[in-house]
Structure formats: structure tokens, C-alpha cells
C-alpha positions in Angstrom: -14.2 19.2 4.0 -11.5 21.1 2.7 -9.8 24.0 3.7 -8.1 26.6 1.3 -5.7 29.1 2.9 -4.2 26.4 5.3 -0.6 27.3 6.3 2.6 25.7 8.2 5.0 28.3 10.4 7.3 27.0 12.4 10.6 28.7 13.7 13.8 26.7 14.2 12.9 23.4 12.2 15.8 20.5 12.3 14.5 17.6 9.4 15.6 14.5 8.2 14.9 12.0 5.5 14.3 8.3 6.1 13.2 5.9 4.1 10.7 3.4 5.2 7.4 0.8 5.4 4.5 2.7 6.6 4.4 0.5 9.7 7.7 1.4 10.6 7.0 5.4 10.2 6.6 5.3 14.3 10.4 4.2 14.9 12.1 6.7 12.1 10.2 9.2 14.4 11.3 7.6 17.4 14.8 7.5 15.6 14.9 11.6 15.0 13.6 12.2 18.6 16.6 10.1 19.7 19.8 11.2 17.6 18.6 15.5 18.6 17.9 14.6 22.4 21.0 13.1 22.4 22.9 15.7 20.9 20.9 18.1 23.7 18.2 19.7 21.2 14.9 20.4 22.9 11.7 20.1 20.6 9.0 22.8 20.9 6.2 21.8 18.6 4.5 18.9 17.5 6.6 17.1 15.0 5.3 16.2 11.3 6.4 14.9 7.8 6.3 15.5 3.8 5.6 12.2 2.1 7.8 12.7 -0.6 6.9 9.0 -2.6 4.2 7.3 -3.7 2.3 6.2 -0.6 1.3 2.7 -2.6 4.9 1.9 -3.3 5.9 -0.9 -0.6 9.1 1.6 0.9 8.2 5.4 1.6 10.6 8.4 1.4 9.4 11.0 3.9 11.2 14.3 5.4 10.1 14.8 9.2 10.6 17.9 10.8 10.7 18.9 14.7 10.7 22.2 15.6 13.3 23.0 18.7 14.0 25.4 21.4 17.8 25.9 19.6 18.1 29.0 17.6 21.8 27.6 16.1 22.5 24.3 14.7 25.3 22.3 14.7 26.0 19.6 12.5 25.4 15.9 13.5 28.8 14.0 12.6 27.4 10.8 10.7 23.9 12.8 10.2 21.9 14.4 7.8 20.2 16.9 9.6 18.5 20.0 8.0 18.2 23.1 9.9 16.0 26.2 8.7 15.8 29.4 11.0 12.1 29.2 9.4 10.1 27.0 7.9 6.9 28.0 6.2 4.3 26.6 3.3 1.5 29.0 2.3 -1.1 28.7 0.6 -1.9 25.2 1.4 -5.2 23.3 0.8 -6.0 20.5 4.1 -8.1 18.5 5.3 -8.4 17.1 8.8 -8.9 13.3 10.0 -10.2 12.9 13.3 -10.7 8.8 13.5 -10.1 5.7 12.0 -6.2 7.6 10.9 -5.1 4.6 8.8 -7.8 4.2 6.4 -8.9 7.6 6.3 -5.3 8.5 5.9 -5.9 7.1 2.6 -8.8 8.2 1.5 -8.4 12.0 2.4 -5.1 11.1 0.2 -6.5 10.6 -2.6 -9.3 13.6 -1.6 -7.0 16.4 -1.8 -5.6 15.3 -5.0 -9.0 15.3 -6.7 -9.8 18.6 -5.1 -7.0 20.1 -6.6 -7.8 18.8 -10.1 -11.4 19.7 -10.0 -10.3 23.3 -8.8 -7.5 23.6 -11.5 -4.9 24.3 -8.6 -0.9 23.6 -9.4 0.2 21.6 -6.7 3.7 23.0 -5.6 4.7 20.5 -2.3 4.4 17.5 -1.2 1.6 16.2 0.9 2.7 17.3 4.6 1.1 15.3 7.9 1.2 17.3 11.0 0.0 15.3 14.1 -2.3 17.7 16.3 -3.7 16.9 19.9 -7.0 18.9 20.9 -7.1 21.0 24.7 -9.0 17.6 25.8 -5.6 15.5 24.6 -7.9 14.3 21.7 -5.5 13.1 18.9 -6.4 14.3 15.5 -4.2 15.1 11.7 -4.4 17.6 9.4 -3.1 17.0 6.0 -1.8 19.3 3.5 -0.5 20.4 0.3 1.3 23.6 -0.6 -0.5 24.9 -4.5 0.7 27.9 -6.2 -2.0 30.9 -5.2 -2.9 31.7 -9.2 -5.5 29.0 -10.6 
């Protein structure tokens, strides 16, 4: 199922790019969480990430994005940290994968990309991945993609 009108808001959004294998996507997280608890920056939100390549190529370029408590940011020496005040993508199409993450990863991929060519939608973002936890701590990720609002 797809939903149309899907949005990310966040305030206060620190983001970095990485470049790496899809099994090591959990350590560039890791990595992030490290270098802005370090520097004394206190996440709020759940963190997520664009996929800016190709997720077939062997190395992936993503940007991940942690929302924190901070309001001012100040530059990481040896770090390229982004820092928006606010951080928004609207209208997005998404979808949502409850189990089986890997391989439906990939196949709800590949989903939204047909959906927006059988609805004549301009895509305008990259694919974004926001990991979600339900009240009962059940894990579960919605995935979108900003498109421009006229068909």
C-alpha cells in the first residue's frame, strides 16, 4: 500500500554523508551517534537516511540525519556535519515495511518507483528510510520519496 501525502518535519537536524556496503550501514550510524555524543549533542528523534546511489551498486552513498535537542551548531573540526534549523520533505509518496526489512526493503524499492511511473509523478528526492518503533516497541520502516505536487 501506498500512501500519498506522506511528509518528514523535523527541527534541528545535524546530517552527514558516508559512503558504504549495505552491511555496514549499522556502524556509519553507530559512527554519527558517536562523533555528536562526543561533541555533547543530544538526539531527539529517531534517526534516518536518503539513499542517494543506486542501491544495487556494491558501495552506497547515503546522508543520515539525527534530529537533536541543540538549537545552534558548531562546526565539527575534521567533520562534515550539516545542520538545518528545519528539515522538511512534503509531498512524499511511502510505503511501510513491517517484517522480513531486508528483502522487503527491496522490493518496496523498486514499488515506489513503479507507483510513481504508473501515476506520472516527478520524483523530486531521494528515497528517504526513517526507522519507526510502534507504543508496543515493535520495530517497523517507512520509506519515502519526495514528488513534485503537479502530475
Amino acid at each position: 500500500m501506498m500512501l500519498i501525502g506522506h511528509q518528514i518535519a523535523y527541527r534541528n537536524v545535524a546530517s552527514k554523508y558516508y559512503h558504504c556496503k549495505s552491511e555496514d550501514l549499522q556502524l556509519a550510524f553507530e559512527d554519527f551517534t558517536a562523533i555528536l555524543e562526543r561533541y555533547q549533542y543530544h538526539p531527539t528523534g529517531d534517526m534516518f537516511f536518503a539513499l542517494m546511489s543506486d542501491p544495487t551498486e556494491d558501495e552506497m552513498i547515503v546522508e543520515i540525519f539525527l534530529p537533536i535537542q541543540e538549537s545552534v551548531f558548531r562546526s565539527i573540526e575534521g567533520e562534515q556535519i550539516y545542520f538545518q534549523s528545519y528539515y522538511a520533505i512534503k509531498p512524499m509518496i511511502m510505503t511501510r515495511i513491517k517484517d522480513h526489512f531486508i528483502q522487503q526493503a527491496q522490493d518496496k524499492y523498486w514499488e515506489l518507483f513503479s507507483f510513481i511511473h504508473q501515476h506520472k509523478f516527478k520524483q523530486r528526492t531521494p528515497i528517504f528510510i526513517e526507522y519507526k518503533q510502534t507504543r508496543n516497541n515493535q520495530s517497523y520502516i517507512e520509506m519515502g520519496v519526495g514528488i513534485h505536487p503537479e502530475r
